[in-house]
C-alpha positions, 0 to 999 in steps of 0.5 A: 500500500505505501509503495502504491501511494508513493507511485501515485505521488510521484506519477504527479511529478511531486516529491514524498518523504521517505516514510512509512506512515500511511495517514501521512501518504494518504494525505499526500496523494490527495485522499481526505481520510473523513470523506465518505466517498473513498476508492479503499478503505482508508481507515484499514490502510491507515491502520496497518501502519503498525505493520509497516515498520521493523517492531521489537518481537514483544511489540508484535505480540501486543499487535492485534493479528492481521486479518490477511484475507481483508488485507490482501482485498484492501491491497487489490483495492489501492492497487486498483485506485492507483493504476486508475490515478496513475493512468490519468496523470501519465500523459499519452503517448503517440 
């Protein structure tokens, strides 16, 4: 999900930090995590965030378990959104 953000960032000729915080790319690629409309789940992308980051074994056990069937349905989701977003910012080329 974060590298997806990131193309679609980039694919806008803009500059992103080198992060690992979904809320922050999210915002960055122009998604309002309180509009109701979204093209994923924002709140589930934002919640992985935990994840995405090297944590000390102990700090994994008191993470809740990833739901990987939810998981890979919301990552087929952004990686939808993105190519579309991707897409409409790459000029065509004849």
């Amino acid at each position: 999900i974060e590298k997806w953000l990131k193309a679609v960032i980039a694919s806008r000729g803009e500059e992103f930090e080198y992060t690992h915080d979904i809320r922050h790319l999210i915002i960055r690629a122009k998604l309002e995590p309180r509009e109701a409309n979204q093209p994923f789940d924002i709140r589930q992308a934002i919640n992985l965030t935990e994840f995405a980051v090297p944590l000390r074994y102990e700090d994994l056990l008191d993470a809740e378990p990833l739901d990987r069937a939810s998981t890979a349905s919301l990552v087929e989701d952004v990686e939808q959104w993105a190519r579309d977003e991707i897409a409409a910012s790459t000029p065509n080329r004849a």
